[in-house]
LOMARVEX-544773 format. One record per residue (C-alpha): x negated, y negated, z; chain. Coordinates in Angstrom, 2 decimals. Layout:
<atoms>
ATOM        u        v        w  ch
ATOM        X        Y        Z   A
...
</atoms>
This chain:
<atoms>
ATOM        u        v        w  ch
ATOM     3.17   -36.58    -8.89   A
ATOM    -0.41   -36.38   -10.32   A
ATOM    -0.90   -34.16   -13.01   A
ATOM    -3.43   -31.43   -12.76   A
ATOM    -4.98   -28.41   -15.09   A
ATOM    -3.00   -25.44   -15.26   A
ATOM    -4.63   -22.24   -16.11   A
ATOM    -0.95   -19.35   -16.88   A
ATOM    -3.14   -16.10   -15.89   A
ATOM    -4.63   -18.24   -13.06   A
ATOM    -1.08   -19.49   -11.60   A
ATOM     0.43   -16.10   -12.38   A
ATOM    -2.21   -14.04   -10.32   A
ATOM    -2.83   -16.69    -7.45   A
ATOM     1.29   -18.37    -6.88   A
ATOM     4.44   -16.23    -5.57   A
ATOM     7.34   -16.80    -3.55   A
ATOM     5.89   -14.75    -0.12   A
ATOM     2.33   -12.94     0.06   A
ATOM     3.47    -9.79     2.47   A
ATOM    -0.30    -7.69     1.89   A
ATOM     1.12    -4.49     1.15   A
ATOM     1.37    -2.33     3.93   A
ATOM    -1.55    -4.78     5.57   A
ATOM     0.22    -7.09     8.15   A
ATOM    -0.74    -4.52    11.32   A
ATOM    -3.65    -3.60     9.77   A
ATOM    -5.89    -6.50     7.80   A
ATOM    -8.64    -8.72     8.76   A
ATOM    -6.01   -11.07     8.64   A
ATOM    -4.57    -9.32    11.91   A
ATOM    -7.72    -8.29    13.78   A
ATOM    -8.66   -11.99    13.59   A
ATOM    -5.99   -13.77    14.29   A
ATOM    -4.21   -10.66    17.03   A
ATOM    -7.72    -9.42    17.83   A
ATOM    -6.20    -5.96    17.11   A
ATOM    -8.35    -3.57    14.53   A
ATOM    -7.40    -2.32    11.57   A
ATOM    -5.40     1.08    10.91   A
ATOM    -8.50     2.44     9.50   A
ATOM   -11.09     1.94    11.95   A
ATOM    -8.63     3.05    14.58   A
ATOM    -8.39     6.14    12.74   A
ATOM   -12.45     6.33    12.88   A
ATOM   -12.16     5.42    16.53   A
ATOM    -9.63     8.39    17.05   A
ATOM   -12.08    10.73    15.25   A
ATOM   -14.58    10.11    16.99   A
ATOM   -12.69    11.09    20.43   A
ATOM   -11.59    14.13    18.31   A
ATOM   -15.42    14.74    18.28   A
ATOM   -15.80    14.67    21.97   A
ATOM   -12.43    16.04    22.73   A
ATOM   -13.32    19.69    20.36   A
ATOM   -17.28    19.60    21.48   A
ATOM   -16.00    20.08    24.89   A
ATOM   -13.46    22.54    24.10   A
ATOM   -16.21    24.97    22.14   A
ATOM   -18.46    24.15    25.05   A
ATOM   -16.25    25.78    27.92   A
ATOM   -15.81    28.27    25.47   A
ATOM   -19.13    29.42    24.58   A
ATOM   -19.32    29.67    28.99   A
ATOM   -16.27    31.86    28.91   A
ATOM   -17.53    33.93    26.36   A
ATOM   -20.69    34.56    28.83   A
ATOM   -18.33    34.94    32.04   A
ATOM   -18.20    38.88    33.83   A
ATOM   -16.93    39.85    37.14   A
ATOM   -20.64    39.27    38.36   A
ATOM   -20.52    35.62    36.87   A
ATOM   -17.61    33.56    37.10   A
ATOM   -16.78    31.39    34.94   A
ATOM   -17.22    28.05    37.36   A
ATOM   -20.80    29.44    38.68   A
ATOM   -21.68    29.58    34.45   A
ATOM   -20.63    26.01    33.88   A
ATOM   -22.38    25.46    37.10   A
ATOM   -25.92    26.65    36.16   A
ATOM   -25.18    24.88    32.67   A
ATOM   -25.64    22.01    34.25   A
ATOM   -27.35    21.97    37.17   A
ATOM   -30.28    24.47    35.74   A
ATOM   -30.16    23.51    32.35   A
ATOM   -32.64    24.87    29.39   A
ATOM   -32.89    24.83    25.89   A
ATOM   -32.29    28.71    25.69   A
ATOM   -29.50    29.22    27.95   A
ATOM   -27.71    26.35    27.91   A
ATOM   -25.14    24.31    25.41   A
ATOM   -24.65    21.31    27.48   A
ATOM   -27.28    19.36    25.63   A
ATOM   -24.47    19.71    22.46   A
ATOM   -22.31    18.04    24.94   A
ATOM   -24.01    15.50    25.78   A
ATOM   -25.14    14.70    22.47   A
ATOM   -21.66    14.03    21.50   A
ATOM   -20.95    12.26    24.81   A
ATOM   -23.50     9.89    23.66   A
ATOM   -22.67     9.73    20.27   A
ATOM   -19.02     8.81    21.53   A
ATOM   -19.77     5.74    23.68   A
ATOM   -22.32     4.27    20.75   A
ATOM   -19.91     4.26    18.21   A
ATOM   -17.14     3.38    20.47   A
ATOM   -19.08     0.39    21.51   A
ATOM   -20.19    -0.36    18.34   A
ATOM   -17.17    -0.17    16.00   A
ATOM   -14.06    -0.74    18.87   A
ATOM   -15.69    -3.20    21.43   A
ATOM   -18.32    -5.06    19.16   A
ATOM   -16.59    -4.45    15.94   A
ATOM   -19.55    -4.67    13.69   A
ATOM   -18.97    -4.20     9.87   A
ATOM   -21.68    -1.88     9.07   A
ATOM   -22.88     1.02     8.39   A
ATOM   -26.16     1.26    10.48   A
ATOM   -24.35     2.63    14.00   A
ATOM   -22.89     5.51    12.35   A
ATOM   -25.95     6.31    10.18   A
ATOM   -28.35     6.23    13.29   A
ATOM   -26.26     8.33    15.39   A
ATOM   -26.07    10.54    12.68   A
ATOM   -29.59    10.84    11.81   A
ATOM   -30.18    11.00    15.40   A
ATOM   -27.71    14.46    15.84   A
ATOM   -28.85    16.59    12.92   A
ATOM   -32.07    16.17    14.19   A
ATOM   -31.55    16.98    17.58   A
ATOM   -29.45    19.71    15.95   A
ATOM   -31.85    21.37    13.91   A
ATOM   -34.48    21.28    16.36   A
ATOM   -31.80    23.09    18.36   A
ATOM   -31.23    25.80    15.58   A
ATOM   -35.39    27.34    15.83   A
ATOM   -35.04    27.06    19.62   A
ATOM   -32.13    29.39    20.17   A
ATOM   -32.75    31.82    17.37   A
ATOM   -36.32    31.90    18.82   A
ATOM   -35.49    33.23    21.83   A
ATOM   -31.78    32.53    23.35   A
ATOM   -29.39    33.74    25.92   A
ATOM   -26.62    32.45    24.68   A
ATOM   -23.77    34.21    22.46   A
ATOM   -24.93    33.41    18.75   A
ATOM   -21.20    33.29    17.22   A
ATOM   -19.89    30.57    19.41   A
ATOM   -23.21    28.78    19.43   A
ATOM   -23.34    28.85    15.80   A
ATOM   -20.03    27.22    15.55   A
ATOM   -20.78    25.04    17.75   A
ATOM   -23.66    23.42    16.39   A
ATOM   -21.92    23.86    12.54   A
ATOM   -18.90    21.59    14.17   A
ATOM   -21.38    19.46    15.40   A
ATOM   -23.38    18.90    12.18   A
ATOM   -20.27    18.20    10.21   A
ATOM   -18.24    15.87    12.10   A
ATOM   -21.23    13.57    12.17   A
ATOM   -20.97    13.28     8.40   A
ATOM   -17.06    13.72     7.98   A
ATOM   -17.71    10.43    10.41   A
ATOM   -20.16     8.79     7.74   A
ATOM   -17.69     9.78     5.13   A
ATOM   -15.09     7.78     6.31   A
ATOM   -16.25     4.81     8.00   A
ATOM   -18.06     4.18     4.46   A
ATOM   -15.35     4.81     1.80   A
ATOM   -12.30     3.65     3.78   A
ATOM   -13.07     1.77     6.50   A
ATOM   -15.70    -0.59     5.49   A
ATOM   -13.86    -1.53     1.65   A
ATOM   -10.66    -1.70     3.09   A
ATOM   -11.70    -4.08     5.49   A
ATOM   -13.65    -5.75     2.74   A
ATOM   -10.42    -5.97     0.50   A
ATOM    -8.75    -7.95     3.38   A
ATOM   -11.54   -10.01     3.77   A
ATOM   -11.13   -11.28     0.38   A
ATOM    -7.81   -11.65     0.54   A
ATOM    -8.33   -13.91     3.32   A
ATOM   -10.62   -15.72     1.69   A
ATOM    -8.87   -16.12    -1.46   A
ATOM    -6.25   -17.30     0.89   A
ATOM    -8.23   -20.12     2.70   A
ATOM    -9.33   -21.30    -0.34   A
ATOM    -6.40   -21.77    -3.10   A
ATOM    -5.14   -25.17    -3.91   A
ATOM    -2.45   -26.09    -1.62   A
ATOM     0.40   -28.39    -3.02   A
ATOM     0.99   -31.55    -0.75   A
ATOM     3.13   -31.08     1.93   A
ATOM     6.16   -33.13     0.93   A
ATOM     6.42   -30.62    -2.34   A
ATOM     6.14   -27.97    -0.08   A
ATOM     9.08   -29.31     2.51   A
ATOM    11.44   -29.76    -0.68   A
ATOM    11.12   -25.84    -1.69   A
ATOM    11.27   -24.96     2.17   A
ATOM    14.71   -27.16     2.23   A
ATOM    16.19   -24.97    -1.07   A
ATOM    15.73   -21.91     0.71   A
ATOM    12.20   -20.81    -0.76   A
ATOM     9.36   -18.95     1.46   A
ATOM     7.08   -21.20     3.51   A
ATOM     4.52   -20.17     1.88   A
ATOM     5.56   -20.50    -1.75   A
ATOM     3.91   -22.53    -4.47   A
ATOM     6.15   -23.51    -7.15   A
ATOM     5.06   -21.76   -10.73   A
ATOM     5.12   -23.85   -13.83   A
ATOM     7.24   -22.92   -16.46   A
ATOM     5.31   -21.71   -19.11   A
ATOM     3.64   -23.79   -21.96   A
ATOM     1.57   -24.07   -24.08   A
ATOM     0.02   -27.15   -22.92   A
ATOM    -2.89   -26.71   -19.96   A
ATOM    -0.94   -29.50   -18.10   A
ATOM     1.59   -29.53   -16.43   A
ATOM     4.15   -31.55   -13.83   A
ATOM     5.65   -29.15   -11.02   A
ATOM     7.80   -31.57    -9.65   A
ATOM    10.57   -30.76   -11.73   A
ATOM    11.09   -26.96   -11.57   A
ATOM    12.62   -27.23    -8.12   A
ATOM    15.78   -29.68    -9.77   A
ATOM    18.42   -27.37   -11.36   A
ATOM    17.15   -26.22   -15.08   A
ATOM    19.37   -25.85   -17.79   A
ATOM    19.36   -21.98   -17.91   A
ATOM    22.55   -22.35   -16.43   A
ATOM    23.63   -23.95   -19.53   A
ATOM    22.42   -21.90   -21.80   A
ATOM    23.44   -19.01   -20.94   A
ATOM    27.05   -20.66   -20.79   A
ATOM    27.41   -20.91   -16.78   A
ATOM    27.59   -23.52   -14.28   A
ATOM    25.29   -22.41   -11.79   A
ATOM    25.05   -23.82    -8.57   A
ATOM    21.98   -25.35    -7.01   A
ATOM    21.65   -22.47    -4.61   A
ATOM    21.91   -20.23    -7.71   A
ATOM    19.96   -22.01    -9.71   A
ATOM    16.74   -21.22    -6.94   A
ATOM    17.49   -17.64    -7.61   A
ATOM    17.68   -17.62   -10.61   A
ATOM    14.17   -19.15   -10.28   A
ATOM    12.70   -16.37    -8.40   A
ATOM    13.73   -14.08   -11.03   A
ATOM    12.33   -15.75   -13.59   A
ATOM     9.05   -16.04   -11.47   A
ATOM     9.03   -12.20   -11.07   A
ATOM     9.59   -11.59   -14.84   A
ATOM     6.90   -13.63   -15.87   A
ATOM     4.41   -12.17   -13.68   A
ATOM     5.35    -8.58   -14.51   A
ATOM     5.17    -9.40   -18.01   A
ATOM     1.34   -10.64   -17.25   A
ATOM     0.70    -7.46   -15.20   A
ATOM     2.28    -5.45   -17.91   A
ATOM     0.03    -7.07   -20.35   A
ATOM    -3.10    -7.10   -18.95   A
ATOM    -4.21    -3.43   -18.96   A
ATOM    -8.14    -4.41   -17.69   A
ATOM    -6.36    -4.94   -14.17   A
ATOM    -5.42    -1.18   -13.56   A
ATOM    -7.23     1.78   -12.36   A
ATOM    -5.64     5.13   -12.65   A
ATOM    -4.63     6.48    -9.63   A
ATOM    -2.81     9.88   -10.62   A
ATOM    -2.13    12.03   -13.18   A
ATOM     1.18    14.43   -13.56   A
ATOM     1.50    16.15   -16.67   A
ATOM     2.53    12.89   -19.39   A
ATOM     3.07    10.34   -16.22   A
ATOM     0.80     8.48   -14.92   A
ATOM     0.07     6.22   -12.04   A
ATOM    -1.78     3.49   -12.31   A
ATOM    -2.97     0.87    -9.03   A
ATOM    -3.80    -2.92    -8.50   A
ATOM    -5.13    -4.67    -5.53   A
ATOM    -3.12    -7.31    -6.27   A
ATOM    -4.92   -10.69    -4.46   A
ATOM    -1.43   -11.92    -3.39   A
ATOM     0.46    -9.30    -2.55   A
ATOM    -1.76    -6.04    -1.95   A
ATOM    -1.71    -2.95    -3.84   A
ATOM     0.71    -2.26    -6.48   A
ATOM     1.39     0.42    -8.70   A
ATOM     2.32     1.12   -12.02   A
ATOM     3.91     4.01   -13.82   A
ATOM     3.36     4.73   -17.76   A
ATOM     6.02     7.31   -19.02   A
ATOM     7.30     8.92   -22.25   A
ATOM    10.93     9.63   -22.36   A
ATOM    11.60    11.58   -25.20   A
ATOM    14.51    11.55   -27.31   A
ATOM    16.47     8.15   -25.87   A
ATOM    15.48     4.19   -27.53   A
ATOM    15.31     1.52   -24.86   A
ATOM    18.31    -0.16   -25.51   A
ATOM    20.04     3.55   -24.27   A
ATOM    18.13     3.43   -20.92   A
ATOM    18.38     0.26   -20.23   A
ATOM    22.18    -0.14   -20.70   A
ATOM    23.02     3.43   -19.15   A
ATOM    20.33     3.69   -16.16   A
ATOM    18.87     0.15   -15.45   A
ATOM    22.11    -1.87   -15.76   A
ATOM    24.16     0.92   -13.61   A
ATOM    22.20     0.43   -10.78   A
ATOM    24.74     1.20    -8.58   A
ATOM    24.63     4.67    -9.76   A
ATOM    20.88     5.54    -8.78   A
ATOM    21.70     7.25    -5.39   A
ATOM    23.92     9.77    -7.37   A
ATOM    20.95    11.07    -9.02   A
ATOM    18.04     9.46    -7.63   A
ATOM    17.55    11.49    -4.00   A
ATOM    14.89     8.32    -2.84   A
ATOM    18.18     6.15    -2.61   A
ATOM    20.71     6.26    -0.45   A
ATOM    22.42     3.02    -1.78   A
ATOM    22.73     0.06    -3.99   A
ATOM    25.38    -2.89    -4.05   A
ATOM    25.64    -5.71    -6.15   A
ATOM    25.41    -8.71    -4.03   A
ATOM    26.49   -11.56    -6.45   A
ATOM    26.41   -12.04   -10.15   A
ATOM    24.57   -14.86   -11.47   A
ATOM    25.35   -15.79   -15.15   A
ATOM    24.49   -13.14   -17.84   A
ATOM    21.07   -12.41   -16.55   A
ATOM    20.95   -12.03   -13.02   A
ATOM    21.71   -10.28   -10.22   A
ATOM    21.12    -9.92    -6.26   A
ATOM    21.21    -6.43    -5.08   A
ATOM    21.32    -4.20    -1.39   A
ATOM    19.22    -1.25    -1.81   A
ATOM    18.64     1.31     0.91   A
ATOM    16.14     4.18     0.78   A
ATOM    16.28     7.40     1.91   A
ATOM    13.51     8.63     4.74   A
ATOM    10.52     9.84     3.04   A
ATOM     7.31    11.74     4.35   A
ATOM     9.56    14.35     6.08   A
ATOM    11.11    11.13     8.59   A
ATOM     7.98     9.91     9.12   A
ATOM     9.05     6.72     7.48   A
ATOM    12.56     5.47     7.86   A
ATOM    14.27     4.21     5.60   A
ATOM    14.54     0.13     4.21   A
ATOM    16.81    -2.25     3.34   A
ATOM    15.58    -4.66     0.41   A
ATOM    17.74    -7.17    -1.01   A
ATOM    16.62    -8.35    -3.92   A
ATOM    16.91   -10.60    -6.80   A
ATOM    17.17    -9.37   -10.32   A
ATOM    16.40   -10.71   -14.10   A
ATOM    17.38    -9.02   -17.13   A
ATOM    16.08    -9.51   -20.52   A
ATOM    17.09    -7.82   -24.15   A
ATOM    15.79    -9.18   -27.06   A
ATOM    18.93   -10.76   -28.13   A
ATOM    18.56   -12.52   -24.91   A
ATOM    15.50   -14.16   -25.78   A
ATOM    13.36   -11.63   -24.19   A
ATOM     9.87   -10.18   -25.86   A
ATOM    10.45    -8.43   -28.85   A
ATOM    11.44    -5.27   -28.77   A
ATOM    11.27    -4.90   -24.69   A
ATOM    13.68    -4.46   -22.71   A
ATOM    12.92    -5.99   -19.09   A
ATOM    14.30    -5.64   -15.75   A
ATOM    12.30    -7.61   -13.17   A
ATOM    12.79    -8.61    -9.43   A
ATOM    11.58    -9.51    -6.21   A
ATOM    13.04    -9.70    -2.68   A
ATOM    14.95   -13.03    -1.96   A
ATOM    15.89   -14.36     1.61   A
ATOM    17.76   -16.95     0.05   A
ATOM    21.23   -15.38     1.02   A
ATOM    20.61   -14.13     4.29   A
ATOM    23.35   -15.59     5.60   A
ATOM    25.78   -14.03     3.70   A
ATOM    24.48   -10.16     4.28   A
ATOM    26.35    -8.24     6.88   A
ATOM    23.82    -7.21     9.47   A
ATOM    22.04    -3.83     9.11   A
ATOM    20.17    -1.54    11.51   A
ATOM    17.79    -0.51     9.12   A
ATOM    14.32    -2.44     8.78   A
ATOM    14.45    -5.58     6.10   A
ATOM    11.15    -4.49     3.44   A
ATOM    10.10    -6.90     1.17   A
ATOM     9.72    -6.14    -3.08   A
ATOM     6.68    -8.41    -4.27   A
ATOM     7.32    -8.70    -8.23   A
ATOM     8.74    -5.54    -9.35   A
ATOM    10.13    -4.54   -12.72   A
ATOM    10.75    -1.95   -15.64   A
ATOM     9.57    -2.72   -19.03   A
ATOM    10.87    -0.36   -22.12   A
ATOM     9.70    -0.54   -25.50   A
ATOM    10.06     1.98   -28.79   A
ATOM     7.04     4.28   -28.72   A
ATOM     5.00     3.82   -32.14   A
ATOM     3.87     7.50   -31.90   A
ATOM     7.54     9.71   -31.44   A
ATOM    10.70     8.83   -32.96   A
ATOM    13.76     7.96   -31.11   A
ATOM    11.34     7.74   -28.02   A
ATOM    11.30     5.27   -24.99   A
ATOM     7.59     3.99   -23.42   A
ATOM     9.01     3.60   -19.84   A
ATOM     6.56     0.84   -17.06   A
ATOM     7.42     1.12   -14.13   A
ATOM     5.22    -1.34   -11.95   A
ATOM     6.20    -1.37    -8.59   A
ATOM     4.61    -3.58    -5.42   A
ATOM     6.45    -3.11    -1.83   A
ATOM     5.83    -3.44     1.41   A
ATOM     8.02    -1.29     3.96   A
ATOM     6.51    -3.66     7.33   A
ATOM     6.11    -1.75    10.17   A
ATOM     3.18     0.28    11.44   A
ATOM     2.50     2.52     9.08   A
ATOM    -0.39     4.36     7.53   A
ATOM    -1.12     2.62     4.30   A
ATOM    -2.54     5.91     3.17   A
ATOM     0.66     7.40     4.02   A
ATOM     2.65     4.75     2.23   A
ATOM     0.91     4.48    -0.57   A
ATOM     0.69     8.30    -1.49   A
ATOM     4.47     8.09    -0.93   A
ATOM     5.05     5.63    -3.28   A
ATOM     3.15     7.53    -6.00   A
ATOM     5.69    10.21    -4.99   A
ATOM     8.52     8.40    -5.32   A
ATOM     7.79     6.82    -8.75   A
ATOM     6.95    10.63   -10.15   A
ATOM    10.07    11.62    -8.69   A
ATOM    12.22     8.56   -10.13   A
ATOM    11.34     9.32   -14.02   A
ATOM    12.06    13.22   -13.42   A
ATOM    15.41    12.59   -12.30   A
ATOM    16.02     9.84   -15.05   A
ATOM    14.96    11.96   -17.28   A
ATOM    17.60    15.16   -16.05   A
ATOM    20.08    12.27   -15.47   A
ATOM    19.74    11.52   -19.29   A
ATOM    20.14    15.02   -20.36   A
ATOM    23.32    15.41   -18.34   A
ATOM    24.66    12.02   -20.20   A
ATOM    24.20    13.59   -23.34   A
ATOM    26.27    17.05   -22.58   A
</atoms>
């Protein structure tokens, strides 16, 4: 096989075993283009602005009720509404206004799907003029009930702009984000296809591209990663070939968490709770992905990793998130396939997952980084014939790890990174999801850190 440049953060960022688009696959570009179904957000705008329509008409028939007597029925009042309209004595012009407003943006963002933000700036331009001009002619001289009018046209000037709000900073760059995805997509070097049948016959994801070990060289020859390495050997076990592929994927996942880890210009910080903090990445491959930056006080790496990480098994006992975890198979010193099951989350509003995943574990002594302690994974399919079938939904862990390391600053202290990239499938609010993962990673080092405390008693 030719030989070809090879740039390590390039193949890091841009290769993986499966690209799932974090919470995405209902909802991207990817979708509406090749499903002709809209994204999650701009069905969400669509399903505002019906809210619009839906709530003008409901203060509408109120404001007539409010006006309604013995002598005038409420019927004959929507009646003369519309049949002897005026500006004075009449609120069906609000109605219609948002009638109209309705069927534009309807047509313009569900039917003709346009990407921008001209429909829902005219129509709102459009409306608070109309609205204002409505404002000096009732308070000028009106026969209408001035609370329920006034709320009326307040609803009415808001919504338009809660509508601008969110078509431009969710709609629009989320839809943007999966554009570029796409793109980045369409546009990657693809490996020939006999390479690509050979990882597709050991068991690997369609769409994986094998990653290079690393070197220090900026060539490299990919052919022979797939053949069985000799980290069987060194670690003192004769692996298998089937092992040998997982043990593979593990390695893949460590080495790109160590490149997240170590690349701090990548993250934005997404929330703040008291010394923890959440940090995000829209990852090109795999969609967003988080990462948490602890202090645990008073315990060295080597004690968390060996009591917490290593006992995996024991998270549901004090981690509520979990509901299980089973080792699958032991591979050599260093690795691992696991069964986890999470607990419902959101108050049931998302179920919970089955993710079966394949683990690597590094110390120092085992020729990790110095002075880390590692724990890195990502889900496998490789021994799907060997699980026992489940009811519960199958998500999928992009690269995923825990990275501990002696804090410079305190004494006897851990610095505990979390980074964390999942995708639950389904159809599911990514907004939802995503706030739910911040959750559940706040929620993971509190317990730890009680679940340390009670270790120590």
């Amino acid at each position: 096989m030719s030989v070809k440049p090879y740039d390590e953060n390039t193949a890091l960022l841009n290769n993986g075993f499966h690209r799932p688009h974090l919470q995405s696959d209902t909802s991207s570009l990817v979708t509406l283009t090749r499903e002709r179904k809209i994204s999650d957000s701009r069905r969400t705008f669509c399903l505002m602005v019906l809210f619009d329509l839906l709530l003008t008409t409901v203060l509408w028939l109120f404001e007539c009720g409010t006006q309604s007597n013995e002598s005038r029925p409420f019927l004959r009042i929507l009646h003369n509404q519309v049949t002897q309209y005026s500006m004075y004595s009449s609120m069906f012009d609000v109605l219609v206004l948002s009638a109209v407003r309705f069927f534009f943006l309807q047509l313009t963002y569900a039917i003709l799907r346009i990407e921008h933000w001209w429909p829902v700036a005219t129509s709102t331009t459009i409306s608070n003029m109309l609205t204002f001009g409505k404002i000096f002619v009732i308070f000028n001289r009106t026969y209408l009930n001035i609370p329920m009018t006034v709320v009326c046209l307040v609803f009415a000037f808001c919504i338009t702009w809660v509508e601008v709000w969110f078509l431009d900073s969710k709609v629009l760059p989320e839809e943007q984000a999966e554009a570029e995805r796409l793109l980045h997509q369409q546009t990657r070097d693809h490996v020939t296809p006999a390479y690509v049948n050979e990882y597709q016959r050991a068991g690997f994801h369609p769409q994986f591209q094998p990653f290079p070990p690393a070197a220090s060289s900026r060539y490299f020859s990919p052919a022979a990663s797939i053949e069985p390495s000799e980290s069987g050997s060194q670690e003192g076990f004769e692996l298998t070939r089937d092992e040998e592929e997982l043990v593979s994927q593990g390695k893949y996942a460590f080495e790109r968490i160590l490149m997240l880890y170590n690349d701090p210009t990548l993250w934005s910080l997404e929330q703040k709770k008291g010394d923890d903090e959440v940090y995000s990445y829209e990852d090109p491959e795999y969609g967003k992905t988080f990462k948490l930056r602890s202090l645990v006080e008073g315990f060295e790496p080597a004690y968390i990793f060996e009591n917490v990480l290593m006992k995996g098994e024991e998270f549901p006992v004090w981690n509520k998130t979990i509901l299980s975890v089973k080792k699958l198979k032991t591979i050599g010193r260093n690795s691992s396939v696991t069964s986890e099951i999470s607990a419902p989350a959101a108050m049931g509003m998302i179920a919970s997952r089955q993710f079966v995943t394949i683990r690597s574990f590094r110390r120092p002594t085992d020729g990790g980084p110095l002075d880390m302690y590692v724990s890195a994974g990502m889900s496998t399919h490789k021994i799907d014939d060997e699980i026992e079938q489940s009811s519960y939904v199958r998500g999928f862990n992009g690269p995923t790890g825990f990275i501990l390391s002696s804090s410079r600053d305190v004494p006897l202290s851990c610095n505990f990174v979390w980074i964390l990239n999942t995708d639950l499938k389904g159809n599911l609010s990514r907004g939802l999801v995503n706030r739910n993962l911040v959750s559940t990673m706040f929620s993971f080092v509190s317990s730890m850190r009680k679940h340390l405390a009670q270790l120590e008693l």
